[in-house]
C-alpha positions as CSV (number, residue, x, y, z in Angstrom):
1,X,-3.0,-5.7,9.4
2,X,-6.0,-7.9,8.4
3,X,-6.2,-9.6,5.4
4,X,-8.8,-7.9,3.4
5,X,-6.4,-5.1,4.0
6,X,-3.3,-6.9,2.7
7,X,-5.1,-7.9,-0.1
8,X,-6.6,-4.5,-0.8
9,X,-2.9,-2.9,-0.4
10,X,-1.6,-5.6,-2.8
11,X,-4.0,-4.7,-5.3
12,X,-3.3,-0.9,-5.0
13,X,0.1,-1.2,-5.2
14,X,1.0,-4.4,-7.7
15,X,-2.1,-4.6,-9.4
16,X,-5.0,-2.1,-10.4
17,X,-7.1,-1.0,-7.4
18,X,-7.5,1.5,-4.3
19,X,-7.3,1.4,-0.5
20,X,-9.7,2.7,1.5
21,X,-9.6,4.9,4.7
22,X,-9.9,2.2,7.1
23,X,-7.4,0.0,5.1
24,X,-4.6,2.9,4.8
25,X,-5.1,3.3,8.7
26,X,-4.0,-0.3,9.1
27,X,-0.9,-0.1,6.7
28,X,-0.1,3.7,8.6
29,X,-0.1,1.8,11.7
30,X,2.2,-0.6,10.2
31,X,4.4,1.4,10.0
32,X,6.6,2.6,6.3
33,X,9.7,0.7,7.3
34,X,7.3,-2.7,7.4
35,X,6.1,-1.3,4.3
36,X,8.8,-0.9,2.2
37,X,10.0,-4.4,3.3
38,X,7.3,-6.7,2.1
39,X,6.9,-4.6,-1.2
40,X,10.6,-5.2,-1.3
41,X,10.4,-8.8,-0.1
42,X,7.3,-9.4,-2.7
43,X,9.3,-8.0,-5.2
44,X,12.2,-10.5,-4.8
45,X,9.3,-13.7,-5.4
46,X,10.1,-15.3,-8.8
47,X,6.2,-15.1,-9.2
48,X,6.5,-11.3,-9.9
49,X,9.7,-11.3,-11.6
50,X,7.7,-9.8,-14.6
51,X,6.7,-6.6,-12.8
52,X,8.6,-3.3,-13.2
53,X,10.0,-2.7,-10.2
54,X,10.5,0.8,-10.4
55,X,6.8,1.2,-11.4
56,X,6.2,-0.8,-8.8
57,X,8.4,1.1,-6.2
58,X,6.4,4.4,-7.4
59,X,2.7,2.8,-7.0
60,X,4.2,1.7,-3.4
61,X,5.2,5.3,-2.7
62,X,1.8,6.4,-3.8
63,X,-0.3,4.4,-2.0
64,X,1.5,5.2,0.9
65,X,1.6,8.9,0.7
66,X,-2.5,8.6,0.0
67,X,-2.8,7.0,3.2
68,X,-0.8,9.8,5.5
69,X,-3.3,12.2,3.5
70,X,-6.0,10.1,4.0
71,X,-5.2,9.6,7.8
72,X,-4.2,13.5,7.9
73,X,-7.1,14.8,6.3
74,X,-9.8,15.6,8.7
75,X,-13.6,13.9,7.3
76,X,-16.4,16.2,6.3
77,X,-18.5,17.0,9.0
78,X,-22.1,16.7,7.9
């Protein structure tokens, strides 16, 4: 996963922000096991020891399950 991905997946999910298709491909391809590990992993850094993490456990869920729909949601052909 590049890092204007990471960053943009960071924002969505600990932060205010979205993901866009080509990012939620990346973090799909990732894979949700790698995904729950580094929110869980970023979760356990003293420098967000002032988040929620059960808010932050549901914005994770969230952006991931936007992804698959993204990902499984065929585009608009025009």
């Amino acid at each position: 996963m590049g890092l204007p991905c990471v960053l943009e997946a960071f924002t969505s999910i600990f932060e205010i922000g979205s993901i866009s298709n080509k990012c939620c491909d990346e973090l799909v391809v990732l894979g949700k096991v790698c995904h729950s590990v580094l929110v869980k992993r970023t979760l356990e850094n003293p420098l967000f020891k002032d988040l929620s993490p059960a808010t932050i456990i549901v914005k994770s869920i969230q952006t991931w399950n936007n992804c698959l729909g993204s990902i499984d949601s065929p585009s608009p052909s025009t």
